[in-house]
C-alpha positions as CSV (number, residue, x, y, z in Angstrom):
1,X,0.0,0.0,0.0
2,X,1.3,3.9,-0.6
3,X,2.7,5.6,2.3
4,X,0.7,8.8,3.0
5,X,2.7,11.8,3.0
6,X,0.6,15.4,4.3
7,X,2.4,18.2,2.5
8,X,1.7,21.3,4.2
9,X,1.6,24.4,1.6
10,X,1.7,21.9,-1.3
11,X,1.1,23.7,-4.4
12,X,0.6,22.2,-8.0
13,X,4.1,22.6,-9.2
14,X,6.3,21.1,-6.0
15,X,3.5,18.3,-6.5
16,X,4.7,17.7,-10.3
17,X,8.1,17.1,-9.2
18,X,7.5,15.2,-6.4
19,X,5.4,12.9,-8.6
20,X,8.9,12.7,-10.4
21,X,10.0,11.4,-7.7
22,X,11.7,7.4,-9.2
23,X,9.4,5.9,-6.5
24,X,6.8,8.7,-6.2
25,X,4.1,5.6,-6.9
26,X,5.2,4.3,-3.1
27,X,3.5,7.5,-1.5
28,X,0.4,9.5,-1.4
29,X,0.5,13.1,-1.5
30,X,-1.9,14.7,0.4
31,X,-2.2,18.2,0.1
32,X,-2.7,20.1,3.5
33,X,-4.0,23.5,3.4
34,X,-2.7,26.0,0.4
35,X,0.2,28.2,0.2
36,X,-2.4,31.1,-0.3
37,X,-4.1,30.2,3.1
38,X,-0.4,30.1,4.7
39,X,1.6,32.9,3.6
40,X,-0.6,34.9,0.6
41,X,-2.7,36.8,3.5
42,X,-2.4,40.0,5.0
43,X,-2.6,38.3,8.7
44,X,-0.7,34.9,9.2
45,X,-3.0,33.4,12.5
46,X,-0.3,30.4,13.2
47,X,-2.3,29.2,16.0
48,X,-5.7,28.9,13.6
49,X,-3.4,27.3,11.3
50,X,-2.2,24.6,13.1
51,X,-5.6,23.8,14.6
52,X,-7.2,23.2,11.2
53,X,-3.8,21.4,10.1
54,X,-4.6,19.1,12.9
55,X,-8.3,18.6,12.5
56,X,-7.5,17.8,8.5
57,X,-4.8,15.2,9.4
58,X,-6.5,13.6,12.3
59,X,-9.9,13.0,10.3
60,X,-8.1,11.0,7.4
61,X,-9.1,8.0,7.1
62,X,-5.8,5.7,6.8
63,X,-2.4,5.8,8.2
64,X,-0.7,8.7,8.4
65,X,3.5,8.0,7.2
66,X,4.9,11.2,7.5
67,X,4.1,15.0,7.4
68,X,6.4,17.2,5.3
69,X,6.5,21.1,4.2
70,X,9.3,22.9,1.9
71,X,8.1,26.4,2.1
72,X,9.4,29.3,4.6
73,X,7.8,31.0,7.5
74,X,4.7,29.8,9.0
75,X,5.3,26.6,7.3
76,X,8.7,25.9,8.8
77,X,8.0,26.2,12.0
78,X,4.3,25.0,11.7
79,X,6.0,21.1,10.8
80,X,8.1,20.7,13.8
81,X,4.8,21.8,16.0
82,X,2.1,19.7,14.3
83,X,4.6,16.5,14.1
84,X,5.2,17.0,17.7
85,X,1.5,17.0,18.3
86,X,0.6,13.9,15.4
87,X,4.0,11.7,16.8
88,X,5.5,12.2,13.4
89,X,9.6,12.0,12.9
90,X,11.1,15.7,12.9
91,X,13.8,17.6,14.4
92,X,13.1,19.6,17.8
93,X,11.1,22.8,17.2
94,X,13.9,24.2,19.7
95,X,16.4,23.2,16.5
96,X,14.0,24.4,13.8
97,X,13.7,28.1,15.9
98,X,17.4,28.5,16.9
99,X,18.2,28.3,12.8
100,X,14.8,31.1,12.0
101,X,15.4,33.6,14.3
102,X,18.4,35.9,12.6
103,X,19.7,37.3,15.8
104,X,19.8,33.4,17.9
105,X,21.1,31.9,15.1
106,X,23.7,34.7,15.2
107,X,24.4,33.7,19.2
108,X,24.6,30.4,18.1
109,X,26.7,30.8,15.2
110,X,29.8,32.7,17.1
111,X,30.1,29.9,19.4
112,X,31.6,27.7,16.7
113,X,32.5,29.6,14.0
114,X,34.4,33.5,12.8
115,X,32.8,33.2,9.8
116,X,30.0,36.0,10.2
117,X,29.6,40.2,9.8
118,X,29.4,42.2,13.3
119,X,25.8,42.5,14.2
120,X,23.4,43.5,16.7
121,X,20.0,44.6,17.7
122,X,18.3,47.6,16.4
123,X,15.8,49.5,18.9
124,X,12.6,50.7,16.1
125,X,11.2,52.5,19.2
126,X,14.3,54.6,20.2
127,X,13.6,58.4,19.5
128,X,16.3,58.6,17.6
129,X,17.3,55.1,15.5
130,X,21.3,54.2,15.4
131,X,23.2,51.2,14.8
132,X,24.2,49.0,18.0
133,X,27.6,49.6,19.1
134,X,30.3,48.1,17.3
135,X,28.5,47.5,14.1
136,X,29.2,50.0,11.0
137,X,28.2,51.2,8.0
138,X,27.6,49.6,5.2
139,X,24.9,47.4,7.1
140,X,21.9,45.5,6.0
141,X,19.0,46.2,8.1
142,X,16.8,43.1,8.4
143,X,13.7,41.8,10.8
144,X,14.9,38.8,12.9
145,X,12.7,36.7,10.8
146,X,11.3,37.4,7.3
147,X,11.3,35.7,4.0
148,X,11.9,36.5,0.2
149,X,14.2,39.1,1.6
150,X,11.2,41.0,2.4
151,X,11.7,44.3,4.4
152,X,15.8,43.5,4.4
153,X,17.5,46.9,3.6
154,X,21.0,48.4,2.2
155,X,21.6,51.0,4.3
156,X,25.0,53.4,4.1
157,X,24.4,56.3,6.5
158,X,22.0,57.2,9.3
159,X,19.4,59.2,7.1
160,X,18.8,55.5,5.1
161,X,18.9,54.2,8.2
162,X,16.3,56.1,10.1
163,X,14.1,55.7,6.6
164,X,14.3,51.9,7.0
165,X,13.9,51.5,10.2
166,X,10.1,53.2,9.4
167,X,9.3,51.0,6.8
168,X,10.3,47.6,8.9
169,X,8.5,49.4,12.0
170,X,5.4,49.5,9.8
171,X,5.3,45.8,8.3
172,X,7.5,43.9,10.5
173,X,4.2,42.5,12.4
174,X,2.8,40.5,9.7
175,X,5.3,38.0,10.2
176,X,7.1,39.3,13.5
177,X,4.1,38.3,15.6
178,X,3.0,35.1,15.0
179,X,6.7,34.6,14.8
180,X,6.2,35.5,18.4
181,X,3.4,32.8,19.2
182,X,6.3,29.9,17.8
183,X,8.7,31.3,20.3
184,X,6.5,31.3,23.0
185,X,5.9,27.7,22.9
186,X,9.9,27.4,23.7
187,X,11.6,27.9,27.1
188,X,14.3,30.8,25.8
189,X,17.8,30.9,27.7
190,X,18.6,34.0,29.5
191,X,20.4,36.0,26.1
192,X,17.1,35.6,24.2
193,X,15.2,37.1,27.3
194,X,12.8,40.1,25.6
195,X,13.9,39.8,22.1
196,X,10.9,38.5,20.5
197,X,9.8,37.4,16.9
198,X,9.5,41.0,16.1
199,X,12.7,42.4,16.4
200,X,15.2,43.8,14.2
201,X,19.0,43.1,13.0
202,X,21.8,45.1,11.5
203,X,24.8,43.5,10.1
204,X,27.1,45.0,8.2
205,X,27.6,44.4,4.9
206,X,29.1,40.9,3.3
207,X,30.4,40.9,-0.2
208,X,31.4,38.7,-3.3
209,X,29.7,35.9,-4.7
210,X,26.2,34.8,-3.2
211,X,26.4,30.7,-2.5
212,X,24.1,28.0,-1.0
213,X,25.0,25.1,0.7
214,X,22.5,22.4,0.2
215,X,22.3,19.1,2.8
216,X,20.7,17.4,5.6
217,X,21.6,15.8,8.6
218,X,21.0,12.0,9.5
219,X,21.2,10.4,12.7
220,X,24.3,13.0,13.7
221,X,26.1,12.9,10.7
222,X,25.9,16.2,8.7
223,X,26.4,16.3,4.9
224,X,26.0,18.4,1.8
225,X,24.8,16.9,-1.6
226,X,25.0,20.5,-3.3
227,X,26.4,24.1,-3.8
228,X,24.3,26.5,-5.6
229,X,25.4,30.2,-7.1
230,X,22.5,32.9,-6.4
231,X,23.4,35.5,-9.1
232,X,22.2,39.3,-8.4
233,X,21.0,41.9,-10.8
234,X,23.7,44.0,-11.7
235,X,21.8,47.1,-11.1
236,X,20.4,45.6,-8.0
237,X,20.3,43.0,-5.1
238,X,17.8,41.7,-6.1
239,X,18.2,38.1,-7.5
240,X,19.0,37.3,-10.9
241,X,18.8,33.3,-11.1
242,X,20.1,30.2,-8.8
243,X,22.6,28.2,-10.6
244,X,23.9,24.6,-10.6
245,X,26.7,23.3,-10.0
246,X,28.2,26.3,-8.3
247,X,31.0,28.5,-10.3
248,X,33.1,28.5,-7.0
249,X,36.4,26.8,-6.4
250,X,36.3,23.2,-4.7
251,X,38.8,24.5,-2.2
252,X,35.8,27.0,-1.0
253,X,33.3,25.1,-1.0
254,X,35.0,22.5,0.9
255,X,35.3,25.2,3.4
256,X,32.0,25.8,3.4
257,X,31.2,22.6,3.9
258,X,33.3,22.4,7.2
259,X,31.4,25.7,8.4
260,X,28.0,24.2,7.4
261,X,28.8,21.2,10.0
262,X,29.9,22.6,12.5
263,X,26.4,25.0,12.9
264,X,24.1,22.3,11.8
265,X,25.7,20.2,14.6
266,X,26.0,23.3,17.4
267,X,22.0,24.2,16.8
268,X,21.4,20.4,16.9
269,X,19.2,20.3,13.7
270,X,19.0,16.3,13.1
271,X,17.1,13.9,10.7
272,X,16.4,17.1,8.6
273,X,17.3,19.0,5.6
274,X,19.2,22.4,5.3
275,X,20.2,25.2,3.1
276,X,22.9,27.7,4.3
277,X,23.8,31.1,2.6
278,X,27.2,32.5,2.4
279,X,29.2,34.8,0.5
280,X,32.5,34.4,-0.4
281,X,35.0,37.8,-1.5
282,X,37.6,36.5,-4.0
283,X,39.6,39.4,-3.4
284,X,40.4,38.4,0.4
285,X,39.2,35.1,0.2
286,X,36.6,35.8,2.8
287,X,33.9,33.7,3.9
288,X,30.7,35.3,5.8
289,X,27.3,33.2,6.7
290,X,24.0,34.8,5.4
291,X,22.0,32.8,7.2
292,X,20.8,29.4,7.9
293,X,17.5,27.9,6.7
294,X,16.0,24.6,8.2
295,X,14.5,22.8,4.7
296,X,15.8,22.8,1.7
297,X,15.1,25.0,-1.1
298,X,11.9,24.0,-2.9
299,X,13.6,26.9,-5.7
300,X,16.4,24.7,-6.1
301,X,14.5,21.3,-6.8
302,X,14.4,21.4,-11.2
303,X,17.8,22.3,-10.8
304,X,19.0,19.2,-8.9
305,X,16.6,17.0,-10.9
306,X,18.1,18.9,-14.2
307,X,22.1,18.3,-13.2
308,X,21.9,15.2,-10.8
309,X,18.8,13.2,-12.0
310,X,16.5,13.7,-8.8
311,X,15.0,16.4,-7.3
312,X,16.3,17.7,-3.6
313,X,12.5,17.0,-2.6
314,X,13.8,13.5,-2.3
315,X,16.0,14.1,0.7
316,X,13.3,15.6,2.7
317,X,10.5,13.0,2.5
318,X,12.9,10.0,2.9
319,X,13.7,12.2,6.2
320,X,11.0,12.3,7.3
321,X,9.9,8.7,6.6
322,X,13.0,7.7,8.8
323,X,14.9,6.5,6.2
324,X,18.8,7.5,5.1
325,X,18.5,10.0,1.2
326,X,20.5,8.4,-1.3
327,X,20.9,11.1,-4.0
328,X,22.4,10.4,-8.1
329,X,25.3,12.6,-8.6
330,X,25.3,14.2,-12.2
331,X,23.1,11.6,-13.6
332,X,20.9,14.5,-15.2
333,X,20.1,15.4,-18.3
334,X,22.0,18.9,-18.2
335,X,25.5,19.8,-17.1
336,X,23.9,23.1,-15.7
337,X,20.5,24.1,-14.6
338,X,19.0,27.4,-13.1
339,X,15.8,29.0,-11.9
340,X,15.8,32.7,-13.4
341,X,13.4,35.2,-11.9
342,X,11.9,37.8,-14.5
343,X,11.4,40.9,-12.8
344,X,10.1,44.4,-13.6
345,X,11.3,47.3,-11.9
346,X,8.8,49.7,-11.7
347,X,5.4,49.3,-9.7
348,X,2.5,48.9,-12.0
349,X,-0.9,47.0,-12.5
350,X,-0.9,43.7,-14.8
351,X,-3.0,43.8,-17.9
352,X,-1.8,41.0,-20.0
353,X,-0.1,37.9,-19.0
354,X,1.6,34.8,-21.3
355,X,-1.8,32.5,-22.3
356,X,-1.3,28.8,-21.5
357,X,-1.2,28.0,-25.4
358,X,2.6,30.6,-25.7
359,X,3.5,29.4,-22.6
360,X,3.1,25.7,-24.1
361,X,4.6,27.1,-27.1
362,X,7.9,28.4,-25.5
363,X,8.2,25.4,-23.7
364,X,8.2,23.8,-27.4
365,X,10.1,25.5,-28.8
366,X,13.1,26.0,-26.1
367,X,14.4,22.3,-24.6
368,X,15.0,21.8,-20.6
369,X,12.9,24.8,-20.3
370,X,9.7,24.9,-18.0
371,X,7.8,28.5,-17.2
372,X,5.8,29.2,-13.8
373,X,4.0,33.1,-14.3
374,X,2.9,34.1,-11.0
375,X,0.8,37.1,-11.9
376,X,-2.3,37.2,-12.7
377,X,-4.0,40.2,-14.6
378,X,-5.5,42.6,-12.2
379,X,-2.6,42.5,-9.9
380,X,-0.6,45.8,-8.6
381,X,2.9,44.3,-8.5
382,X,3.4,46.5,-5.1
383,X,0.8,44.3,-3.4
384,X,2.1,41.0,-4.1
385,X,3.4,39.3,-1.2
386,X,6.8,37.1,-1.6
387,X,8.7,40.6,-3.2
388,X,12.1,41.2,-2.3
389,X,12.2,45.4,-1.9
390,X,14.0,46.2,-5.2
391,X,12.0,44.8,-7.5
392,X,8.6,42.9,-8.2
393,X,9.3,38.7,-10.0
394,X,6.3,38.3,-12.3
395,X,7.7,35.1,-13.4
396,X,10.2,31.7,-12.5
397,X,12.0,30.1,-15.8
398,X,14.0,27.2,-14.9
399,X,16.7,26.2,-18.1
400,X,18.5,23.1,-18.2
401,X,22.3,23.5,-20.6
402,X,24.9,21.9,-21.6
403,X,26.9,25.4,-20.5
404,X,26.4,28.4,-19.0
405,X,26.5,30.1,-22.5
406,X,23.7,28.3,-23.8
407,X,22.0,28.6,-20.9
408,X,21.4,32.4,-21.0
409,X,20.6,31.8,-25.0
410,X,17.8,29.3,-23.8
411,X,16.7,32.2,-21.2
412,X,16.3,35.0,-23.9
413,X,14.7,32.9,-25.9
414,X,12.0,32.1,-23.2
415,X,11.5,35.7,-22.6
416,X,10.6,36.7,-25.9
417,X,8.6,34.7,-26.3
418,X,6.9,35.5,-22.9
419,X,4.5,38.6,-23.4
420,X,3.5,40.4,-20.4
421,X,1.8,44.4,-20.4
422,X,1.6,46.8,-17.7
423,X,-0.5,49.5,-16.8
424,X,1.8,52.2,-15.0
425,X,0.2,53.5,-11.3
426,X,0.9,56.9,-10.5
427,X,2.7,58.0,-7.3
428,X,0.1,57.8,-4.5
429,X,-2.5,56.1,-6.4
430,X,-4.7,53.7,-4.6
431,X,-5.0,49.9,-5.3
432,X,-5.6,48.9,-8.5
């Protein structure tokens, strides 16, 4: 008989590559409340959530094998607490928390490693905002947990400062406090007294190339399966496209590696799967930790499945099912593989998007390409939740090449034949 798996957040795309899966016909994916329910709302009511999660799961009518969720904040922190509740296999919430949280993670962080910016604690409430001591500028000014880089910002002098500090003030509840209800179902050590799950970080600045470490953790024993380049915008931080295999040297990596086990093993995150971002400076050969994220990257799963053969998804369900991942190595059909985010710059309302029958066409027409548009016409692109604060993804192309060259051929050709129209929104107009 199929296993049945409870995804939490499972949308139609994660499903067709978990159906890829080479023994997806062993399991049973059952989807458990929508991403749109989870994270697409203006107020994220964790407690709600997890009650209705529960009732769903408990009034199936079978065995339940495992429960599973790839998605950020509330779903990363909802798993450990309903599997706790259903006596499914996860790691601790206590593990799942200490990685979240920027500023514990942080703690946690310089007890093992050097290999992190000077940061610290930003009072929103002080009359007069300023960095904590010993921290300088440049900094990145960040809420202590967030996602999609939402309400992170670049900050070189106290004016941007003070101007950031008002815009994370203003939106830093939607996530910050029922951040705040996970936290309080923890018993906090002493340093983590008062901090909350709406507070704020500054760290100064990290430069060079953008990397993730991709592994998991089984039974003690910490190892990484992947490396990942995130590529910017040149005109911006925002992100460009996630690429695999990683441009960086193997001696780097290899020192990333070593970091990566010695923080999955200080937090204690066990019998789970983990992405950690870093940036390396080639000029100094400097290594700084982003941060530390307790799942994989659902983003990163075509291009694993591309390069290696099988998807990343793989490593998490076999997890959680107790058993030990056993991932191809560059048994793909493509040498390289990456998710590129199209992006407009400017704030506007959507008026055309691709039809299915062009996107069907490009997908034709341009091999080892697959197109997700996540707009819909009628949408203001300044009201879309999931937006970085630079600039507004309308859609997610993933390319599979035999080189990076024809890689960004295979892109462009994607794009043109992508047609999307905008409505532009003058300043202070209302919603669309």
């Amino acid at each position: 008989m199929p296993e049945n798996v409870f995804v939490l957040g499972l949308d139609d795309h994660n499903l067709a590559i978990l159906e890829k899966l080479p023994d997806a016909g062993q399991y049973n994916f059952i989807p458990l409340l929508s991403i749109e329910e989870l994270q697409y709302r203006e107020e994220i009511p964790v407690p709600g959530l997890l009650d209705e999660a529960q009732r769903q799961v408990e009034s199936f009518d079978g065995p339940v094998h495992a429960l599973i969720g790839f998605w950020d904040f509330p779903v990363s922190s909802m798993v450990p607490i309903l599997c706790r509740r259903l006596g499914l296999r996860w790691p601790s919430l206590e593990s799942v928390v200490k990685c979240e949280h920027k500023y514990w993670s942080r703690l946690e962080q310089r007890e093992v490693i050097d290999e992190y910016p000077r940061f610290g604690l930003v009072d929103l409430d002080a009359p007069e905002v300023d960095l904590p001591e010993g921290v300088r500028y440049p900094v990145w000014l960040k809420p202590v947990k967030a996602f999609s880089s939402e309400l992170a910002f670049h900050v070189n002098d106290v004016e941007q400062l003070r101007e950031a500090a008002a815009a994370v003030r203003e939106g830093i509840g939607r996530v910050g406090e029922p951040f705040g209800f996970v936290l309080d179902q923890l018993d906090l050590p002493p340093e983590m007294a008062g901090v909350g799950g709406a507070a704020c970080l500054a760290e100064e600045e990290s430069v060079g190339a953008q990397v993730t470490v991709e592994g998991y953790s089984y039974r003690g024993d910490v190892r990484v399966y992947g490396v990942v380049d995130s590529v910017t915008c040149p005109d911006s931080p925002s992100f460009l496209r996630y690429q695999y295999p990683s441009r960086i040297p193997a001696r780097v990596s290899d020192r990333m590696v070593d970091i990566s086990r010695r923080v999955i093993a200080r937090i204690g995150l066990d019998d789970a799967t983990f992405n950690i971002e870093y940036f390396w400076d080639a000029e100094r050969d400097a290594i700084n930790l982003l941060e530390v994220n307790p799942r994989h990257s659902q983003s990163h799963a075509e291009l694993f499945e591309r390069v290696d053969g099988v998807s990343n998804h793989e490593c998490m369900l076999h997890l959680a099912l107790g058993r030990e991942p056993r991932l191809p190595h560059r048994e793909g059909d493509h040498a390289v593989a990456a998710k590129w985010f199209l992006r407009r710059s400017e704030d506007g309302v959507v008026t055309r998007v691709p039809t299915a029958e062009e996107i069907e066409q490009v997908e034709r027409d341009v091999p080892g390409c697959t197109v997700d548009v996540i707009v819909t016409t009628g949408d203001r692109l300044s009201e879309l939740h999931d937006q970085d604060s630079y600039s507004y993804k309308i859609a997610n192309i993933y390319v599979g090449a035999d080189d990076e060259q024809e890689l960004e051929r295979r892109y462009e050709r994607c794009v043109a034949g992508l047609p999307f129209e905008f409505a532009a929104v003058e300043d202070g107009e209302g919603a669309a």
